[in-house]
DRENTORKOL-3810 file (N, C-alpha, C; in nm, 4 decimals):
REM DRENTORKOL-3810
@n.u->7.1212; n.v->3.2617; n.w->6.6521; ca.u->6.9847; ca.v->3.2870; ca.w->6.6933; c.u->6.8911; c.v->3.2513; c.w->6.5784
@n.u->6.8124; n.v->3.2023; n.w->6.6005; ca.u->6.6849; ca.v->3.1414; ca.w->6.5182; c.u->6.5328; c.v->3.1976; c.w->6.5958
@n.u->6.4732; n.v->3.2844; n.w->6.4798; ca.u->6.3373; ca.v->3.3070; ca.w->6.5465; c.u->6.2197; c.v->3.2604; c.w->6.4144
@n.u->6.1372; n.v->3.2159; n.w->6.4283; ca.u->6.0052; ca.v->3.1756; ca.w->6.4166; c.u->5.8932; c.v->3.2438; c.w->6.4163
@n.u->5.8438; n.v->3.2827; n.w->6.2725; ca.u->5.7309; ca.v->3.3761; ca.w->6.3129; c.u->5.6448; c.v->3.2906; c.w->6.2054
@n.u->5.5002; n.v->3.2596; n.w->6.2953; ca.u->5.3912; ca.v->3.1396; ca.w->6.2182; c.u->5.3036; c.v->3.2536; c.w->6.2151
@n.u->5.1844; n.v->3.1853; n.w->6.1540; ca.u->5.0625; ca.v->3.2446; ca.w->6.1510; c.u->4.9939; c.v->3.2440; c.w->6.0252
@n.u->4.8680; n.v->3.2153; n.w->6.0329; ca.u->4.7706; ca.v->3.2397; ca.w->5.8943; c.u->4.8291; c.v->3.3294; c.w->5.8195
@n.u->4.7800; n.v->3.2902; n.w->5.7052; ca.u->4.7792; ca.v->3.3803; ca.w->5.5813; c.u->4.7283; c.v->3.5172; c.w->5.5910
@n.u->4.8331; n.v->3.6820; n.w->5.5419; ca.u->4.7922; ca.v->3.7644; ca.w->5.5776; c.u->4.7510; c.v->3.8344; c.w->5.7231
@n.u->4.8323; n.v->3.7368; n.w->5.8687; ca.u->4.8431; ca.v->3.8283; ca.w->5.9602; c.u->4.9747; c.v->3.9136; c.w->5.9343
@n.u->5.0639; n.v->3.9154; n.w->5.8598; ca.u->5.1601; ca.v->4.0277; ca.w->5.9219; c.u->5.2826; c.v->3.9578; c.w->5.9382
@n.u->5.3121; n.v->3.8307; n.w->5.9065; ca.u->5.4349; ca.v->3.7540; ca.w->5.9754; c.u->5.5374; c.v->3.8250; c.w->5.8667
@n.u->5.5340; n.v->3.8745; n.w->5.7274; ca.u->5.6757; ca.v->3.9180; ca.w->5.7122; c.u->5.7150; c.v->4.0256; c.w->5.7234
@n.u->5.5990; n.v->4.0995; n.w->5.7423; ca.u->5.6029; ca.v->4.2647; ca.w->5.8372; c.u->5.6663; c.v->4.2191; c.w->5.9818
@n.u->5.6998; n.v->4.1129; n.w->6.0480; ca.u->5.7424; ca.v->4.1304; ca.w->6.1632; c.u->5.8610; c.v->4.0476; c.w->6.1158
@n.u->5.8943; n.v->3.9951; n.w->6.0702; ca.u->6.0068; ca.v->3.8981; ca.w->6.0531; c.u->6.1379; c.v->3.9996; c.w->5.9867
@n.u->6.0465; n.v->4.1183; n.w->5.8564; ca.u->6.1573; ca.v->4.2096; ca.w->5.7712; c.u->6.1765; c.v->4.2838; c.w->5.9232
@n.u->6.1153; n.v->4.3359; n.w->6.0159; ca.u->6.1352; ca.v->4.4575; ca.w->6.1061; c.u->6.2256; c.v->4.3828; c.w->6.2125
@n.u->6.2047; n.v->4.2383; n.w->6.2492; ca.u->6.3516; ca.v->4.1800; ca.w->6.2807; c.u->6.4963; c.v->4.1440; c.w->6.2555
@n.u->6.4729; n.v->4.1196; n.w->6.1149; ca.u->6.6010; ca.v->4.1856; ca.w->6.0419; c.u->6.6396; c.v->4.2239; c.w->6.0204
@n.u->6.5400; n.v->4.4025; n.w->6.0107; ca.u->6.6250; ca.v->4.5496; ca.w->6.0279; c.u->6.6746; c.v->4.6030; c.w->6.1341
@n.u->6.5902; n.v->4.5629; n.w->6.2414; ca.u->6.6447; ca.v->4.6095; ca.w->6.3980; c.u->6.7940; c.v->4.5447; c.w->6.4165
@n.u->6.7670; n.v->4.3575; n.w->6.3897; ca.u->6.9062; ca.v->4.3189; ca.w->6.3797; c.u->7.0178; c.v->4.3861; c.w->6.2795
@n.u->7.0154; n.v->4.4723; n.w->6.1979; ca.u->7.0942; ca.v->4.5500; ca.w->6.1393; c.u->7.1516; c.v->4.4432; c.w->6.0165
@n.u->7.0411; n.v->4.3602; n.w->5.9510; ca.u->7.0648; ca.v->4.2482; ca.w->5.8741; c.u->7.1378; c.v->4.1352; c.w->5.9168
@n.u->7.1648; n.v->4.1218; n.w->6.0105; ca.u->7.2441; ca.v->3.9887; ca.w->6.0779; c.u->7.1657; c.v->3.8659; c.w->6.0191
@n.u->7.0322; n.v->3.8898; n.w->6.0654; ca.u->6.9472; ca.v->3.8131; ca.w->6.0332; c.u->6.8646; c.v->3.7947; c.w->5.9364
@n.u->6.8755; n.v->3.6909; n.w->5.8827; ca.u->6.7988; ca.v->3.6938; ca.w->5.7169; c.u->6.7227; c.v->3.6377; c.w->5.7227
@n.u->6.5825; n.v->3.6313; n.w->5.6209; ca.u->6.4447; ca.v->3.6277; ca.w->5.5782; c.u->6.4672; c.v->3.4784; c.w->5.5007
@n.u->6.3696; n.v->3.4045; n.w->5.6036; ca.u->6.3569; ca.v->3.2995; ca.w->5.5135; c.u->6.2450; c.v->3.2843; c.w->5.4983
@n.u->6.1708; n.v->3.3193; n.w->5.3429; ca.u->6.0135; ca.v->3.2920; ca.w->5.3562; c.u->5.9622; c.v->3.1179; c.w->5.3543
@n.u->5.8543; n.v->3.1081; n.w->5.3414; ca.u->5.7516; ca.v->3.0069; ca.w->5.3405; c.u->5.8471; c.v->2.8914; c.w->5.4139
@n.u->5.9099; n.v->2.8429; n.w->5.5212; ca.u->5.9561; ca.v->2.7666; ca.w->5.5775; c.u->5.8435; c.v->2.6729; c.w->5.6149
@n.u->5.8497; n.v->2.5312; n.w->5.6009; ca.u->5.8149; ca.v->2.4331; ca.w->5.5544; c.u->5.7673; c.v->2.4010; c.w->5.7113
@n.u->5.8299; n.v->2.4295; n.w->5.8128; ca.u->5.8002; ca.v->2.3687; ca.w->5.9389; c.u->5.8735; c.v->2.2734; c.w->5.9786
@n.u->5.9145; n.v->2.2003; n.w->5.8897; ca.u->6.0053; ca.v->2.0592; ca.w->5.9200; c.u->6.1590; c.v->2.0975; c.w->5.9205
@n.u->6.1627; n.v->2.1453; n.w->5.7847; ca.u->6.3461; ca.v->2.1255; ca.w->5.7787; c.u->6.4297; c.v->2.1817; c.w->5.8673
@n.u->6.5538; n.v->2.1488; n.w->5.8856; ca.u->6.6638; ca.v->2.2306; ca.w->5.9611; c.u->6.6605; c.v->2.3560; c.w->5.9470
@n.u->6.6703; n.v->2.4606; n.w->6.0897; ca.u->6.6911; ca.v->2.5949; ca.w->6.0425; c.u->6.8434; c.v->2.5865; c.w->6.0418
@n.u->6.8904; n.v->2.7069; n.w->5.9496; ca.u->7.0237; ca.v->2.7813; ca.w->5.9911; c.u->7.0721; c.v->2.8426; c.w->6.0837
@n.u->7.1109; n.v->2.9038; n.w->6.1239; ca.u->7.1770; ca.v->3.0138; ca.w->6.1881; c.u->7.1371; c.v->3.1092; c.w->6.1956
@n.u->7.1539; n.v->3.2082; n.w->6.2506; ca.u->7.0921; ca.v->3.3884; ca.w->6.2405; c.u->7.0125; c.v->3.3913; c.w->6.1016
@n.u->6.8636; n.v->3.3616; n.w->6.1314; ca.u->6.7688; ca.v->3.3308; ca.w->6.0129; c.u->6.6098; c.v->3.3440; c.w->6.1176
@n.u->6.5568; n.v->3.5126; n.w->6.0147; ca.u->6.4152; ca.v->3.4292; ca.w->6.1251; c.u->6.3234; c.v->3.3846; c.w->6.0060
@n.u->6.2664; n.v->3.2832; n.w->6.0234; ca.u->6.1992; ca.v->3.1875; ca.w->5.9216; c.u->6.0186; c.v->3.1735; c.w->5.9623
@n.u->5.9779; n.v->3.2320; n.w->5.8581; ca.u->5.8276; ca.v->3.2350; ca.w->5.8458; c.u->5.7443; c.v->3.1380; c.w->5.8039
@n.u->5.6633; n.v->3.0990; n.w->5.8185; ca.u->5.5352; ca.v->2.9970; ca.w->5.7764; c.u->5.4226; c.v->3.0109; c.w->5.8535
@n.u->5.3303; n.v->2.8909; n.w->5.7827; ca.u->5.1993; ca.v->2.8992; ca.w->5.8244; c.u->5.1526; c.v->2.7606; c.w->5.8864
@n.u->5.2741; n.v->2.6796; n.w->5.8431; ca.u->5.2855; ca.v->2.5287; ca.w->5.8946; c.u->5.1946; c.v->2.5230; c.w->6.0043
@n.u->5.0921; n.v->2.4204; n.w->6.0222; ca.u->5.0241; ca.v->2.3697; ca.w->6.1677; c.u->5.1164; c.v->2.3606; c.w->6.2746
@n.u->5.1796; n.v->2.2664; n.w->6.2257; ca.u->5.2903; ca.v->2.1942; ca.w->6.3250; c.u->5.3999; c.v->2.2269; c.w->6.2489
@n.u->5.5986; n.v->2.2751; n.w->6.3530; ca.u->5.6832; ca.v->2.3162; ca.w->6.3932; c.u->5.7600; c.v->2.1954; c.w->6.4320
@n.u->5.8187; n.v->2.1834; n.w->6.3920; ca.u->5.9893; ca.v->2.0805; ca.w->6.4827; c.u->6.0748; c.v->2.1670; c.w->6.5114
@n.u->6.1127; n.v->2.1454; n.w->6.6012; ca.u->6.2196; ca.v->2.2516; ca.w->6.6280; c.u->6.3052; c.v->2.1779; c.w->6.7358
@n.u->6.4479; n.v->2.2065; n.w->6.7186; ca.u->6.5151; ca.v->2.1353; ca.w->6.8219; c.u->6.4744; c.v->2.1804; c.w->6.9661
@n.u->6.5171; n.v->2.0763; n.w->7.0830; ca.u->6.5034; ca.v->2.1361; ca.w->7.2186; c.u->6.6302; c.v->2.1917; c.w->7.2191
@n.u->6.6720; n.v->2.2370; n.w->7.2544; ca.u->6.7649; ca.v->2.3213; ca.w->7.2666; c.u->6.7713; c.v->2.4605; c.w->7.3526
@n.u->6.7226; n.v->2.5407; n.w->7.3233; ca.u->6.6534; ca.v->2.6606; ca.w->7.3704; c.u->6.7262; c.v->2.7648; c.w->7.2773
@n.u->6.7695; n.v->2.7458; n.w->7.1323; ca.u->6.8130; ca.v->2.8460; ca.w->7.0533; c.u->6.7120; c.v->2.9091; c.w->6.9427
@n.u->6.5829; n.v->2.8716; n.w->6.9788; ca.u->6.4731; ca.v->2.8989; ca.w->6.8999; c.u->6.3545; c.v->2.9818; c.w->6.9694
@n.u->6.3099; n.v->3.0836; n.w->6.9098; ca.u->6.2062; ca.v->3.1402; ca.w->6.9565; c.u->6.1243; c.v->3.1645; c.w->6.8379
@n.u->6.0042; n.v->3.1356; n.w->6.9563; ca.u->5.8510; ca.v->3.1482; ca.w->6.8614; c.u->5.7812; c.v->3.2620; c.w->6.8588
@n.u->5.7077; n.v->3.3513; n.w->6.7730; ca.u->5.6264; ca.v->3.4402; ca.w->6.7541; c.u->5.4959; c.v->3.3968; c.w->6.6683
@n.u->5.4285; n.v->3.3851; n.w->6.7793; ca.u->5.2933; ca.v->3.3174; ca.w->6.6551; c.u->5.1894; c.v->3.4517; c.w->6.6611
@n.u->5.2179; n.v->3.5278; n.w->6.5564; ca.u->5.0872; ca.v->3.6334; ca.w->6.5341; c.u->4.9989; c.v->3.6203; c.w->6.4718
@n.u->4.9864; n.v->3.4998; n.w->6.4760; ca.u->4.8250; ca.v->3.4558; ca.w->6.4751; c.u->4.7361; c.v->3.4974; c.w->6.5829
@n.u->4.7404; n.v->3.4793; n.w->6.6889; ca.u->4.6748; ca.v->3.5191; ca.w->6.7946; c.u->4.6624; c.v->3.6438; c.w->6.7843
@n.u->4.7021; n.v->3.7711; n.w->6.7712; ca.u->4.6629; ca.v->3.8577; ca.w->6.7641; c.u->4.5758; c.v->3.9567; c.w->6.7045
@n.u->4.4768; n.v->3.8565; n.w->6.6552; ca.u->4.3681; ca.v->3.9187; ca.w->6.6046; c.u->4.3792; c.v->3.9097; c.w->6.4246
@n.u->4.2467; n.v->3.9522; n.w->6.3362; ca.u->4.2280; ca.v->3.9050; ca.w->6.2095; c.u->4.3573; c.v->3.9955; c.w->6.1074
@n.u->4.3582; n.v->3.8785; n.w->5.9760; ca.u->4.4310; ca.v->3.9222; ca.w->5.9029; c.u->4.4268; c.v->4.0477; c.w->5.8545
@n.u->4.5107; n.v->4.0794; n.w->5.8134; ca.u->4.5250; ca.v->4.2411; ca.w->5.7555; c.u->4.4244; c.v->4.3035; c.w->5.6637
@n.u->4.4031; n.v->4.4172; n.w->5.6449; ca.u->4.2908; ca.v->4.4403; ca.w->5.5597; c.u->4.1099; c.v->4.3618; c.w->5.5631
@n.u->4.1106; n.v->4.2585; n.w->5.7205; ca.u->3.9858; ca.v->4.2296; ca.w->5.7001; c.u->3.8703; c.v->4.3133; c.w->5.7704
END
């Protein structure tokens, strides 16, 4: 499993990415500042702010963009 959490600077993406890796009971590990381009791993949810995402078709990837949910933290 591979999940994806984007979003501006200071919404919250590694507050949701660490609370996916604890729920997963660490299965899943923290990959910060992911580039957008490169290959993901395996049981990895991988954060950035990248515009644009490659991601295989596949359907082993999911996106969380909390960006949309309103302004960065503390504004």
């Amino acid at each position: 499993m591979r999940i994806v959490v984007k979003g501006a600077q200071g919404v919250g993406k590694t507050h949701v990415a660490a609370a996916l890796s604890a729920r997963s009971r660490g299965r899943l590990a923290v990959l910060d500042e992911w580039d957008g381009q490169s290959e993901l791993p395996d049981d990895v949810v991988a954060i950035t702010n990248a515009a644009t995402i490659s991601l295989p078709n596949d359907g082993t990837t999911q996106v969380i963009d909390v960006s949309i949910h309103g302004e960065p933290l503390g504004a």
